[in-house]
Phi, psi and omega in degrees: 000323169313321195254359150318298139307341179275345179266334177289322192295296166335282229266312167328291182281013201261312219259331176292343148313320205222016205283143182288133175231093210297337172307357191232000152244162186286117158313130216211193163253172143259190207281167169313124162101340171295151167242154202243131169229173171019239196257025203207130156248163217213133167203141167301124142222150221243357163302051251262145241174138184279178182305299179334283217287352173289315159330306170308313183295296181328322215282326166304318172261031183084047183217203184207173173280142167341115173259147170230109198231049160166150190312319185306329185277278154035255161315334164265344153316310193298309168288341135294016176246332173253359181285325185273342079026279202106359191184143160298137164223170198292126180227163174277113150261170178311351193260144184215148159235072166284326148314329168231325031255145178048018153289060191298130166211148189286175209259294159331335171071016169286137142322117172261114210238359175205055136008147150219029159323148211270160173317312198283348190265151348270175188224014171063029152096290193137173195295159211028019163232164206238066181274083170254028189221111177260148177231158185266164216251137196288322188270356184226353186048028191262207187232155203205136152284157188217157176289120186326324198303331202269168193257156200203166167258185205234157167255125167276184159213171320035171188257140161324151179236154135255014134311152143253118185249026167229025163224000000 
């Protein structure tokens, strides 16, 4: 569980690095099969993946997992999640507090300005589990903590480009 954590603490400054500022980009498209909301693409992968390792794929395609900072971004998560599915299934969004306990910080290094937790959430599972990985929740399409391990599909985000360098 030490090198889990020490890969999240990682992956934290990697992304506190690279945190997006939307005043510094340019308008642009996004790449194929992306959905473009504001300054930002969006993609379903329907693949399941532990947190960790969904992370890892965004990171492959210039992103991170989904930071969510209003209800709008929300809803349109929520609807890639079900054009790509057929139906909401339990998915991996960016929030974690694996470095602290009730501490949520995004994969992305975005300010967290806005929750959608389910009423009972989150609730770290009960004694001896550890639900430091949040995902939105198949029955309420609300946010739920989960054990980072198990596995789900995922929503990426990234900035627009004017390019497309990943097709």
């Amino acid at each position: 569980m030490a090198r889990l954590h020490l890969l999240f603490a990682l992956c934290g400054i990697i992304a506190l690095t690279q945190a997006r500022h939307p005043s510094q980009r340019d308008d642009g498209n996004c790449p194929k099969g992306w959905t473009q909301l504001d300054k930002y693409c969006y993609i379903y992968e329907h693949d399941p993946r532990s947190f960790l390792d969904a992370e890892r794929v965004c990171n492959l395609l210039h992103g991170n997992l989904v930071s969510i900072n209003s209800r709008k971004e929300h809803a349109l998560v929520v609807e890639l999640i079900r054009e790509g599915a057929g139906e909401v299934v339990d998915t991996w969004i960016g929030l974690h507090d694996t470095i602290e306990e009730d501490e949520f910080i995004w994969t992305d290094g975005e300010v967290v300005n806005f929750r959608n937790f389910g009423a009972t959430q989150p609730n770290n599972g009960g004694v001896g589990v550890e639900e430091d990985c949040v995902e939105i929740e198949a029955d309420d399409e609300l946010w739920d903590d989960d054990e980072c391990t198990e596995e789900n599909p995922f929503v990426c985000i990234r900035p627009v480009d004017k390019k497309d360098d990943c097709h």
